[in-house]
C-alpha positions in Angstrom: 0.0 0.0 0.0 1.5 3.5 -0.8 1.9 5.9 1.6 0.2 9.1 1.5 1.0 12.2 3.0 -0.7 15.4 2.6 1.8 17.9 3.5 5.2 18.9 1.9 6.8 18.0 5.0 7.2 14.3 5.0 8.9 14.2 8.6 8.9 15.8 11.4 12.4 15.3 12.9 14.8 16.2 9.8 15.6 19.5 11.3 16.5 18.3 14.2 18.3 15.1 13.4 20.6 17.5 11.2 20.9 19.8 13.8 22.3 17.2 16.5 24.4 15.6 13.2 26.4 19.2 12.8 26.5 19.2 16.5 28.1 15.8 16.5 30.5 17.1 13.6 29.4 14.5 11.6 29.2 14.0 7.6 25.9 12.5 6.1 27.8 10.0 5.0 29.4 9.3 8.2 26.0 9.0 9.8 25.2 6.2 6.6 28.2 4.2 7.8 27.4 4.3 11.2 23.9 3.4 11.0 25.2 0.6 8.5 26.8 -1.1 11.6 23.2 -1.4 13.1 21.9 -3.1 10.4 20.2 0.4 8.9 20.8 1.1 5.5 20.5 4.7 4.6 22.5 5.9 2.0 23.7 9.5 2.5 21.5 11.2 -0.1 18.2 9.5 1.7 19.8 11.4 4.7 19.4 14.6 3.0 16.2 14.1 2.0 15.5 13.3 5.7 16.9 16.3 6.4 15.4 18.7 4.4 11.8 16.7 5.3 11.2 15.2 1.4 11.4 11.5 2.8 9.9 9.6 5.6 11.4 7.8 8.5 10.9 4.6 9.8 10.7 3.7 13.8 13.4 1.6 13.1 15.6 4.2 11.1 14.6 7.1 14.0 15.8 4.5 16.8 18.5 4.0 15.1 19.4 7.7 14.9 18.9 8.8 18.0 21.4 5.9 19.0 24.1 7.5 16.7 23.2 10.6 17.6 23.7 9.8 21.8 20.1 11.7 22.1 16.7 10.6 23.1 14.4 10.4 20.3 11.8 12.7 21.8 14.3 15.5 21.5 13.9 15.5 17.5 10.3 16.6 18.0 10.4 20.3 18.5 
């Protein structure tokens, strides 16, 4: 079944999660490698689509960014 969203905005959290990625001084494609190693396969331009909120996000891929990211996952949600 297709997913359908009625906004532009397909996330909530991309802000954010590149927010606490420049914090962390961390490359996109750093972040792909690292989320590789948890069995998360996001190539670096699906994270800047995440970023700049054109793609979804899974549970599984927001768990797995807030672990990478050493922050809570509530704290993506402004």
């Amino acid at each position: 079944m297709a997913r359908i969203i009625d906004t532009e905005a397909k996330n909530m959290v991309g802000k954010r999660i590149r927010y606490y990625r420049k914090a962390m001084k961390m490359s996109q494609q750093e972040l792909s490698n690292k989320l590789e190693v948890l069995a998360i396969y996001i190539c670096r331009g699906s994270i800047s689509r995440i970023e700049d909120q054109t793609r979804t996000v899974t549970d599984i891929e927001l768990w797995g960014l807030a672990q990478i990211l050493k922050t809570p996952i509530d704290t993506f949600f402004e």
